[in-house]
VOBA-1610 file (N, C-alpha, C; in pm, whole numbers, padded with zeros to 5 digits, always signed):
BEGIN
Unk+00257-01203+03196Unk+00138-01284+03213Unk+00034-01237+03113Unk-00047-01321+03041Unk-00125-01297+02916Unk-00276-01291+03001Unk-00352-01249+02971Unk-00513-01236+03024Unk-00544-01268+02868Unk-00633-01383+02915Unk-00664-01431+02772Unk-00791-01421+02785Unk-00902-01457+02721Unk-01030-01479+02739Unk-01064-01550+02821Unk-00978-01658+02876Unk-01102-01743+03012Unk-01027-01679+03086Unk-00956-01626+03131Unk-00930-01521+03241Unk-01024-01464+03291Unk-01063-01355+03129Unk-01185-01229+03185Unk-01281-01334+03245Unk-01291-01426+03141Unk-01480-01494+03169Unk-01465-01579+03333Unk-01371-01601+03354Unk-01362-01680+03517Unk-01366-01546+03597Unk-01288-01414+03569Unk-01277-01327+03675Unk-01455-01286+03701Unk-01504-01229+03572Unk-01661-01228+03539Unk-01737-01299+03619Unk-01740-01423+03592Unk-01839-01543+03669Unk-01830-01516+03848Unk-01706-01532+03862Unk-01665-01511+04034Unk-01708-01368+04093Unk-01716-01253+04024Unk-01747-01114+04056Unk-01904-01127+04073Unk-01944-01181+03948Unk-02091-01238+03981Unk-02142-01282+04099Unk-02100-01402+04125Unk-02102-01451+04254Unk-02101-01430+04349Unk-02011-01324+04361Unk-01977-01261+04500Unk-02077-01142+04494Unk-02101-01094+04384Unk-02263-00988+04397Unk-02391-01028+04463Unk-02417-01179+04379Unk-02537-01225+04378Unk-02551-01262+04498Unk-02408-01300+04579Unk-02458-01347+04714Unk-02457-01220+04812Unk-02426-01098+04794Unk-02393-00987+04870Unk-02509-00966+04898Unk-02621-00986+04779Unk-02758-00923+04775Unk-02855-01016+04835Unk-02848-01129+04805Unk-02893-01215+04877Unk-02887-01237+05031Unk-02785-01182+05066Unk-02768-01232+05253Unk-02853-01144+05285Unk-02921-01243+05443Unk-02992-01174+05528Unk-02977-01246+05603Unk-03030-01236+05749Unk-02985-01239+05887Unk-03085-01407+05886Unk-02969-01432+05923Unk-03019-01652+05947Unk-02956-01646+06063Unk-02994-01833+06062Unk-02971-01939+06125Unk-02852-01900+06152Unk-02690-01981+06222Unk-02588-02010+06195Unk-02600-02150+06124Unk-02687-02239+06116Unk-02677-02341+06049Unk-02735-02299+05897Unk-02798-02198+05899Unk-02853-02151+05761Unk-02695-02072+05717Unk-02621-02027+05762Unk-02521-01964+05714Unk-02413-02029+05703Unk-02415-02167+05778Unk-02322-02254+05707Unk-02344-02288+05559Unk-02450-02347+05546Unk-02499-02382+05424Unk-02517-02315+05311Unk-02511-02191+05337Unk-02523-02074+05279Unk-02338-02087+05190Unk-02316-02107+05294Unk-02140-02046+05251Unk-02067-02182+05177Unk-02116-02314+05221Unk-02092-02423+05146Unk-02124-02442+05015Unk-02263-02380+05003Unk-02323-02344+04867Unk-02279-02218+04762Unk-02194-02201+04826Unk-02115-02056+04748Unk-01966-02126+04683Unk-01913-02223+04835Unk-01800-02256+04766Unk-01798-02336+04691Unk-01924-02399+04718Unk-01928-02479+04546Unk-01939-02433+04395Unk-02045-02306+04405Unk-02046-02265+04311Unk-01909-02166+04276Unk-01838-02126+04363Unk-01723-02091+04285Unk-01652-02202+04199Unk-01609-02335+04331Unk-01523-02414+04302Unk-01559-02497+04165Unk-01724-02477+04108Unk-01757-02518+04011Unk-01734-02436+03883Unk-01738-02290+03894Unk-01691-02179+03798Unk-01586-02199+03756Unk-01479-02245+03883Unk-01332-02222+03867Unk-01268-02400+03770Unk-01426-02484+03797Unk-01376-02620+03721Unk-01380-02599+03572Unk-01479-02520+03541Unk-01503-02485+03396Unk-01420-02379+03343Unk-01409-02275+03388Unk-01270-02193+03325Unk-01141-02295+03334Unk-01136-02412+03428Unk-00981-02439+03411Unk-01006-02580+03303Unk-01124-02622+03247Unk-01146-02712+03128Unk-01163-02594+03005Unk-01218-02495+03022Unk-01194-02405+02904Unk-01072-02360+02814Unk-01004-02311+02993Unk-00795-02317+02939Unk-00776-02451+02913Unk-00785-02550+02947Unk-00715-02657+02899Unk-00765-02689+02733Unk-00856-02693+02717Unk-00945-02701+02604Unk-00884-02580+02456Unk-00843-02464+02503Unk-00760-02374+02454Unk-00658-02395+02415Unk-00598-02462+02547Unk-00424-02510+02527Unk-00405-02623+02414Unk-00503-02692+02418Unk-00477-02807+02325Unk-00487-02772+02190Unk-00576-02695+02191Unk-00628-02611+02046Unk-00514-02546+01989Unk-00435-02440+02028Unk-00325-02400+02029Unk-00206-02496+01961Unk-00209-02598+02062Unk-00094-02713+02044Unk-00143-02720+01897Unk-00258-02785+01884Unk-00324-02908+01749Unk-00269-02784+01612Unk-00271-02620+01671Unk-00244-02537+01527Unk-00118-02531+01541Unk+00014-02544+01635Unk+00134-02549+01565Unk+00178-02653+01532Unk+00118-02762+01558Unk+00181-02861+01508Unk+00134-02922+01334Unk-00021-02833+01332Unk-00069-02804+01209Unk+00051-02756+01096Unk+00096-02640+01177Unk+00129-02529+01086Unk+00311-02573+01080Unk+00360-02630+01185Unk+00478-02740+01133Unk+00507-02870+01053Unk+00376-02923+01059Unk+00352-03021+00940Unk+00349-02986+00809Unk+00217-02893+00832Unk+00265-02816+00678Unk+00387-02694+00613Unk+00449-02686+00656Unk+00563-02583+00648Unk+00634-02665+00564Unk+00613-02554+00418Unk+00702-02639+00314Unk+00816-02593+00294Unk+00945-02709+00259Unk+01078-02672+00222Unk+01083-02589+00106Unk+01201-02482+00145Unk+01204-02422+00070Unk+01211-02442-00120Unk+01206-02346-00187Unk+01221-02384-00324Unk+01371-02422-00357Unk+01352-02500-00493Unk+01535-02460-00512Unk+01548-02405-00568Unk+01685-02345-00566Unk+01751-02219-00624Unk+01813-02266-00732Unk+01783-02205-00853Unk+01824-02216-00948Unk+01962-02127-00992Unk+02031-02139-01069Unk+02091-02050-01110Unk+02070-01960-01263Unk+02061-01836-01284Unk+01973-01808-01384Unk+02095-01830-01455Unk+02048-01869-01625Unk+02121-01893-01732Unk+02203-01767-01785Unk+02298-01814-01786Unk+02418-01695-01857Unk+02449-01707-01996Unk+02436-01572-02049Unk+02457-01568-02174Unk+02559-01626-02275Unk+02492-01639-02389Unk+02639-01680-02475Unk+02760-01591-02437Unk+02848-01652-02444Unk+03003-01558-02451Unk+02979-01528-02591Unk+03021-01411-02611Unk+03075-01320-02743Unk+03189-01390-02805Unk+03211-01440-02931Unk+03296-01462-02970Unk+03406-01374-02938Unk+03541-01436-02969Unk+03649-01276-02948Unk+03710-01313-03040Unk+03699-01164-03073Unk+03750-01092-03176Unk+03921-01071-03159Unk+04024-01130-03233Unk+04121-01097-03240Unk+04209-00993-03244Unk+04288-00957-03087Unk+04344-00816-03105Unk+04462-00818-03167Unk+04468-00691-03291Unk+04562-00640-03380Unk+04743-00636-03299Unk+04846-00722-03332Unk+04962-00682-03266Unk+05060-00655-03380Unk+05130-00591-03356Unk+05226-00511-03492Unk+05351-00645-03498Unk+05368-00660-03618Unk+05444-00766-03635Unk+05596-00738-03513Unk+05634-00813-03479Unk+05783-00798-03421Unk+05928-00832-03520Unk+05984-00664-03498Unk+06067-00685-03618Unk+06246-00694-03500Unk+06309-00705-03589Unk+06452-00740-03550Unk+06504-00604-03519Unk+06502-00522-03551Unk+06562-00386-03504Unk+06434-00318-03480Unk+06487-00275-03358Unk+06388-00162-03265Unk+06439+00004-03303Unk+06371+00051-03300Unk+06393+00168-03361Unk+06415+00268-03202Unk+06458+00317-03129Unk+06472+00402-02998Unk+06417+00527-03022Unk+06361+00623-02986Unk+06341+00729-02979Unk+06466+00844-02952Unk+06435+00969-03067Unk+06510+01033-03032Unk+06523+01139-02926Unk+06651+01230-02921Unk+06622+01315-02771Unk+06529+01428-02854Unk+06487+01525-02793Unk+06428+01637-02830Unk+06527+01718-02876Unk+06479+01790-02949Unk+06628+01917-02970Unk+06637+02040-02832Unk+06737+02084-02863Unk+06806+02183-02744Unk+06690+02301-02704Unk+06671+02362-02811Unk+06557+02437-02810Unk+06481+02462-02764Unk+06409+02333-02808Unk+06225+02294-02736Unk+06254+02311-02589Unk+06345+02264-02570Unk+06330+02248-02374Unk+06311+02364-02359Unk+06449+02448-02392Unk+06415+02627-02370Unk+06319+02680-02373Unk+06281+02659-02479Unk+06129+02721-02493Unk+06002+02673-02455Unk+06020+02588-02400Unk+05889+02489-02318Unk+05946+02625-02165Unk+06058+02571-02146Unk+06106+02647-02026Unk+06060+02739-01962Unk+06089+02868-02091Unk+06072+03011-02111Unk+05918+03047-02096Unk+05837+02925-02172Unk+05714+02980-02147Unk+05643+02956-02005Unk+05711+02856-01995Unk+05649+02845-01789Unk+05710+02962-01727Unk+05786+02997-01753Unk+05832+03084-01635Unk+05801+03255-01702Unk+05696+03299-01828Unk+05658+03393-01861Unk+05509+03369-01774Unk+05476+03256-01755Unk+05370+03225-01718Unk+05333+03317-01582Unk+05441+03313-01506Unk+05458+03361-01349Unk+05504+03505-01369Unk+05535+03633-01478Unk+05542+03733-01482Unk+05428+03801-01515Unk+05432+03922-01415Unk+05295+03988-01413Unk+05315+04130-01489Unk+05251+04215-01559Unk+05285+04297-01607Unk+05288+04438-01551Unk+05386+04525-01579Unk+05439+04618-01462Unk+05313+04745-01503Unk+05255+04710-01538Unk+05122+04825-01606Unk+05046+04784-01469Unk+05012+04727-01446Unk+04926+04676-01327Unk+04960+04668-01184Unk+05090+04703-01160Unk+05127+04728-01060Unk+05091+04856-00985Unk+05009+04893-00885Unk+04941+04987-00845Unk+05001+05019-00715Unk+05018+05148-00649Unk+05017+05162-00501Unk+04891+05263-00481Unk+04796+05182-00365Unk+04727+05294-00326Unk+04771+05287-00166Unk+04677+05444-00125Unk+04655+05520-00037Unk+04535+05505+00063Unk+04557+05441+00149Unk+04424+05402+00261Unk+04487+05452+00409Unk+04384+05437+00483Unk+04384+05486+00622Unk+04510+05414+00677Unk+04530+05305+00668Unk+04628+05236+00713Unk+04749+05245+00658Unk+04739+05350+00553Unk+04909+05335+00452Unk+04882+05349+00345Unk+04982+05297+00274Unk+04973+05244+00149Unk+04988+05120+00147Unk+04951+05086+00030Unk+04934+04910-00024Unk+04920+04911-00187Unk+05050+04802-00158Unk+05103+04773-00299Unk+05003+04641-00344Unk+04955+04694-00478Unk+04914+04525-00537Unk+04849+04549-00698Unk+04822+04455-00707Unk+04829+04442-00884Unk+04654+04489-00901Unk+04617+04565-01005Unk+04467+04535-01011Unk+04430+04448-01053Unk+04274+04428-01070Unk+04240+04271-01069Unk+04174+04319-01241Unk+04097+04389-01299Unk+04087+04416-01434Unk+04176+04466-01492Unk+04285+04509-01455Unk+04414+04566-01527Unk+04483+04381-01604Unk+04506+04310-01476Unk+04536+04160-01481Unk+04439+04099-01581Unk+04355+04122-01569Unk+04247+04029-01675Unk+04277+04091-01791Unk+04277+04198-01813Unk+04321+04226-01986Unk+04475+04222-02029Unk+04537+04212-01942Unk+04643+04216-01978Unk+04742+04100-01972Unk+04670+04020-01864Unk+04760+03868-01843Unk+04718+03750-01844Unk+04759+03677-01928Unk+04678+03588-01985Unk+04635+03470-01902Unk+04712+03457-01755Unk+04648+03351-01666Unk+04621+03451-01540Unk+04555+03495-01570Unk+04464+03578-01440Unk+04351+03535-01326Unk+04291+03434-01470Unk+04193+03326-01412Unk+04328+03240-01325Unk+04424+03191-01340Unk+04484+03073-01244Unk+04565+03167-01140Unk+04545+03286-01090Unk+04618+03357-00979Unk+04582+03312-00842Unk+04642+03285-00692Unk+04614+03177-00612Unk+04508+03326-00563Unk+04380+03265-00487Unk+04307+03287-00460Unk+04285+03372-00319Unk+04398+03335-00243Unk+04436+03388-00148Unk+04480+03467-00117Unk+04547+03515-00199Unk+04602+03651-00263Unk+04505+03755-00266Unk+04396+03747-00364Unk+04313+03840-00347Unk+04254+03922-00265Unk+04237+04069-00309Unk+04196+04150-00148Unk+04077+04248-00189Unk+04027+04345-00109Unk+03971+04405-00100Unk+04022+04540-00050Unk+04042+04676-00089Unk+04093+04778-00032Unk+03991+04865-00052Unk+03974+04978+00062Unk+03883+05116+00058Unk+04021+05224+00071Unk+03971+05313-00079Unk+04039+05416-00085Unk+03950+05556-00082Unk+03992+05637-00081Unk+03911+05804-00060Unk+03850+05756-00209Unk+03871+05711-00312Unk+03831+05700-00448Unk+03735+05597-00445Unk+03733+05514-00384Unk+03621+05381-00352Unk+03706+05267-00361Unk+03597+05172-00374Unk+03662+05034-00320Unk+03768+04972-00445Unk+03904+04933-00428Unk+03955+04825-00531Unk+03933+04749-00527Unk+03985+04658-00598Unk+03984+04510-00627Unk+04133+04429-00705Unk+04184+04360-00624Unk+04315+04349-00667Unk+04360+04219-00610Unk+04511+04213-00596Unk+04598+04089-00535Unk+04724+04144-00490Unk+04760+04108-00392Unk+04825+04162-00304Unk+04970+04135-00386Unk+05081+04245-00365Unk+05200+04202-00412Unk+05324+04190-00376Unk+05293+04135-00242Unk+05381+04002-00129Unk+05334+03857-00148Unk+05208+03865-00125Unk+05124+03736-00165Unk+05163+03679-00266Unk+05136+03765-00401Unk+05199+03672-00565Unk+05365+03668-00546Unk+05428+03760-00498Unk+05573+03695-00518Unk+05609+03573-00397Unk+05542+03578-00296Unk+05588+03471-00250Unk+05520+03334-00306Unk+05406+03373-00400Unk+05334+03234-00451Unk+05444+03193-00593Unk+05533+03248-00623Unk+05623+03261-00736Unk+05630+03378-00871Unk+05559+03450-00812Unk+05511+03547-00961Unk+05660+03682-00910Unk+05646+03716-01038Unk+05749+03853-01005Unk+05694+03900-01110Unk+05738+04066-01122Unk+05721+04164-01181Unk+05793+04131-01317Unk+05745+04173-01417Unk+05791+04176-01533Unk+05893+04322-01611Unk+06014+04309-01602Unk+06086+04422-01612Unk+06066+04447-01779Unk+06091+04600-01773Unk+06075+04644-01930Unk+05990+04790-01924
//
């Protein structure tokens, strides 16, 4: 429910009323207090005629602006489509003439494979200089050092990561890769 302005101003007027006459009574007639009270309900019932021509008077007002504001409500614009550029000429792509004999590719020689081979799988040997056992509370523990590996093997940077450890010896801390870890990741010791 909205309380609009003739709301307040009717609730207003009637609060009035009922003041002005609070202050006003004094001890009558009963025929003076009829009249009294007839003259009240008029003046309400007259308050209550003008707040309900005020709302109506409102309501219409209301009406007269949407139907304003639907009359004028303009259709939309039209939509254009924005202009698209020239196409680029095209430029003709280069194709190698087509000849009658195809030429096949040959195999590689015997060799190369080997030695493509040989070098992957030098790749995964670690050098036996770097193979360390130390001495900790818990044992010993075998593993490669980790600056011994860097100068000496040339993919040290690509060793799996997981591998790597941390050991405390009476000498201080190493730094290394474990050497269960690299052989089961594929690496082995390099004999010689």
């Amino acid at each position: 429910m909205r309380f609009t302005l003739h709301h307040k101003f009717i609730a207003s007027i009637a609060a009035a009323a009922v003041a002005i006459t609070a202050f006003t009574a004094a001890p009558a007639a009963a025929g003076d207090r009829n009249r009294d009270l007839a003259k009240i309900a008029v003046g309400v019932l007259g308050v209550a005629i003008v707040g309900k021509i005020i709302h109506d008077k409102n309501k219409r007002d209301e009406e007269r602006a949407r139907q304003e504001v639907s009359k004028h409500r303009h259709a939309p614009n039209t939509v254009y489509r924005a202009p698209r550029p020239p196409r680029a000429e095209r430029v003709p792509v280069y194709r190698a003439p087509q000849s009658r004999h195809r030429v096949e590719p040959r195999p590689l020689p015997k060799g190369y494979k080997r030695k493509q081979h040989r070098t992957h799988a030098n790749a995964k040997l670690l050098p036996k200089q770097c193979f360390q056992s130390f001495d900790t509370r818990r044992g010993q523990v075998l593993m490669f050092g980790r600056r011994c590996l860097e100068n000496n093997f040339r993919h040290a940077n690509r060793l799996p990561q997981q591998c790597a450890q941390q050991i405390r010896t009476h000498r201080g801390t190493r730094y290394g890769y474990d050497a269960r870890c690299l052989r089961g990741a594929g690496y082995s010791l390099a004999r010689g």
